[in-house]
C-alpha positions as CSV (number, residue, x, y, z in Angstrom):
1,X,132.8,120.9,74.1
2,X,133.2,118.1,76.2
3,X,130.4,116.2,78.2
4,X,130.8,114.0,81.6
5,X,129.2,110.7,81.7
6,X,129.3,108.8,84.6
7,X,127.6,105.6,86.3
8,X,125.7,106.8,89.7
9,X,124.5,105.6,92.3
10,X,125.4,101.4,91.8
11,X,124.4,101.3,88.4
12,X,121.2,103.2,89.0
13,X,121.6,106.3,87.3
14,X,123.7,107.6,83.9
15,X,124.7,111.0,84.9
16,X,125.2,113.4,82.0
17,X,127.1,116.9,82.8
18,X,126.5,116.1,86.9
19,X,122.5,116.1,86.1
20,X,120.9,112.3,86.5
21,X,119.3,111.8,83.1
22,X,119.0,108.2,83.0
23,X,117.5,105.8,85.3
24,X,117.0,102.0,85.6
25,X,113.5,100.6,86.6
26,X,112.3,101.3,82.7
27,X,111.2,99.0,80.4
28,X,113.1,99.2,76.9
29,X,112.3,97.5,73.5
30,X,115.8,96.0,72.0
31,X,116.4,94.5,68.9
32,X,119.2,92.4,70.4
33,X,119.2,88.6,69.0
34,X,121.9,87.4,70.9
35,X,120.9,88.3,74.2
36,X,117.5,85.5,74.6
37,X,115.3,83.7,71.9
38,X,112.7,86.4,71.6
39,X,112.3,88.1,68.3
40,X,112.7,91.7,70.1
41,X,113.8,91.8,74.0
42,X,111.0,93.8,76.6
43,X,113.8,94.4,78.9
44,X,113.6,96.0,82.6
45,X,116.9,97.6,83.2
46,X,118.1,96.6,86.3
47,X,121.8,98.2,86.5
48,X,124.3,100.1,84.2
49,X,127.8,98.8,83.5
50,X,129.0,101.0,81.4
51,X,128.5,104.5,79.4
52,X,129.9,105.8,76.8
53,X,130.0,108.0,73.6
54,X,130.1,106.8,70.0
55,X,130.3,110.4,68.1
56,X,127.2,112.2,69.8
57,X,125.4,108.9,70.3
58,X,125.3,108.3,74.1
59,X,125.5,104.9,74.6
60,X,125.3,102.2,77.8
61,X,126.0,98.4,78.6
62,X,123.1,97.4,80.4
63,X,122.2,94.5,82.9
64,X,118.5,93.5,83.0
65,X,115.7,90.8,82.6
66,X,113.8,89.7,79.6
67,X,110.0,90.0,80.8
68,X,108.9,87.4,78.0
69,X,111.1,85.1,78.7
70,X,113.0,85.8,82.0
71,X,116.7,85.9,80.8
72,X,119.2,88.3,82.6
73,X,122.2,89.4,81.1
74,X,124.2,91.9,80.2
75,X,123.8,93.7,76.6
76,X,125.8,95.1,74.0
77,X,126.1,98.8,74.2
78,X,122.6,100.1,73.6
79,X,121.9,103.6,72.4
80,X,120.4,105.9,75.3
81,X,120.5,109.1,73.7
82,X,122.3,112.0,71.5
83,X,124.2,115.4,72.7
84,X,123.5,118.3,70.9
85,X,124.6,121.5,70.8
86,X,126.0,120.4,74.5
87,X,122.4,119.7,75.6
88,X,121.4,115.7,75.9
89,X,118.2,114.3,74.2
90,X,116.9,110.9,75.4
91,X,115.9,108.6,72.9
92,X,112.0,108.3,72.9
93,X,111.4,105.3,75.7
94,X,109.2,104.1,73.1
95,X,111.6,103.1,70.5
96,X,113.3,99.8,70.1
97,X,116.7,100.5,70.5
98,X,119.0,98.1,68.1
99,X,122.0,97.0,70.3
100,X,125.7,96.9,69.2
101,X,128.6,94.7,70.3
């Protein structure tokens, strides 16, 4: 089965299967040491770069700004969310998401 990911809307929304699943304006938890100083990043995601799919991992490059410390940047890819069974599951907003390169 195959599943459409796309970039809406500037980099506002991840589109999954034409239905907007993921938006920016949230704040997200990463473990992401190389992106500011701060032991875990409280980031506002501001804009999507990228999306893609590593097995039925959704995943995203994100732009956004570190509310502890006020770095922007862009991250690795982070991990937004799984398909299954062709349906997508966001991760839980609470998490902290551990970014790859």
């Amino acid at each position: 089965m195959t599943t459409r990911l796309r970039v809406l809307d500037d980099g506002a929304w991840i589109s999954v299967d034409d239905s907007r699943e993921v938006r920016v304006s949230e704040l997200w938890r990463l473990d992401a040491p190389g992106f500011c100083a701060c032991d875990l990043v409280d980031l506002v995601v501001e804009n999507f770069q990228e999306v893609g799919v590593d097995g039925a991992g959704v995943e995203a490059r994100v732009y956004g700004q570190c509310i502890a410390c006020g770095a922007t940047g862009t991250t690795g890819w982070v991990p937004i969310g799984r398909v299954r069974g062709g349906e997508f599951t966001e991760i839980d907003r609470s998490a902290v998401r551990r970014v790859g390169p």
